[in-house]
N, C-alpha and C positions, 0 to 999 in steps of 0.2 A: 870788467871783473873777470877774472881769470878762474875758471873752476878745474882744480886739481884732482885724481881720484886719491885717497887716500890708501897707498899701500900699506896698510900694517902687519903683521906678521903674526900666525897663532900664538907662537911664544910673547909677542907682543900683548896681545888678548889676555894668553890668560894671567901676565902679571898685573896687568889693570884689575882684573877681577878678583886676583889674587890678593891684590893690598886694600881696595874697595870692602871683598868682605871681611878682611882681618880687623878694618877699621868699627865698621859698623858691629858683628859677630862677638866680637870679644868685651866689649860694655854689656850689652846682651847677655852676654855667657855669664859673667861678673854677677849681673844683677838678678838674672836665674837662679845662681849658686847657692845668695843672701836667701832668696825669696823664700826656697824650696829648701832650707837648712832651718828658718826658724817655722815654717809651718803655715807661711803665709798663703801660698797656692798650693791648688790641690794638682796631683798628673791620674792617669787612669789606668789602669792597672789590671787586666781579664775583666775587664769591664766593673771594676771594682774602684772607688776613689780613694786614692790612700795622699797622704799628707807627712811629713816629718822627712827623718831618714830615708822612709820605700819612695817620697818622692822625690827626692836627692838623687838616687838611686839611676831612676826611671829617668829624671831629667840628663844625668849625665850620659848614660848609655843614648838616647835619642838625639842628642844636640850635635854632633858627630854627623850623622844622617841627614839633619836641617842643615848645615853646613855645606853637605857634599851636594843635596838639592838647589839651595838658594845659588854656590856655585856652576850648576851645571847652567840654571835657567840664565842666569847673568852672562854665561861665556855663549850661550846659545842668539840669547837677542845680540847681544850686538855684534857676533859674528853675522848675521840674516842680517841685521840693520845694514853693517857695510856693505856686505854685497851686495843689496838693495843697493844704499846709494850708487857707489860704483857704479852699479847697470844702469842707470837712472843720469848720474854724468856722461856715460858713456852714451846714451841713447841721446842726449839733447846737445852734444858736441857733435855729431853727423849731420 
């Protein structure tokens, strides 16, 4: 068995993670829109629970944010995951 390191490249990274969360994110988004338009969930609001439109609202401004979060933590692991491996091939090929 031949253990190769895998060179991939950040631009490489982040469009993995880039079409990863577009895939998952956007059914999500979709289904948030419905939920939080007919009054079905509540979001919270100054500590206040509001429902309808102010949670439409509140959902659209915040989902933007979970977005740019869920992306950082996904380009973060598996960048550390590879160079993990990497050091890890590189340690048990000497």
């Amino acid at each position: 068995m031949k253990l190769n390191n895998l060179n991939i490249t950040t631009k490489e990274i982040v469009n993995i993670v880039k079409y990863s969360t577009i895939g998952v994110l956007i059914p999500m988004f979709i289904i948030g829109v419905i939920f939080n338009a007919l009054g079905w969930t509540t979001s919270t609001l100054n500590d206040e629970k509001v429902t309808g439109i102010k949670s439409l609202l509140v959902f659209l401004v915040t989902f933007p944010l979970y977005i740019i979060m869920c992306f950082i933590v996904q380009f973060c692991y598996i960048y550390i995951g590879l160079k993990i491996y990497n050091f890890t091939i590189n340690l048990f090929k000497k």
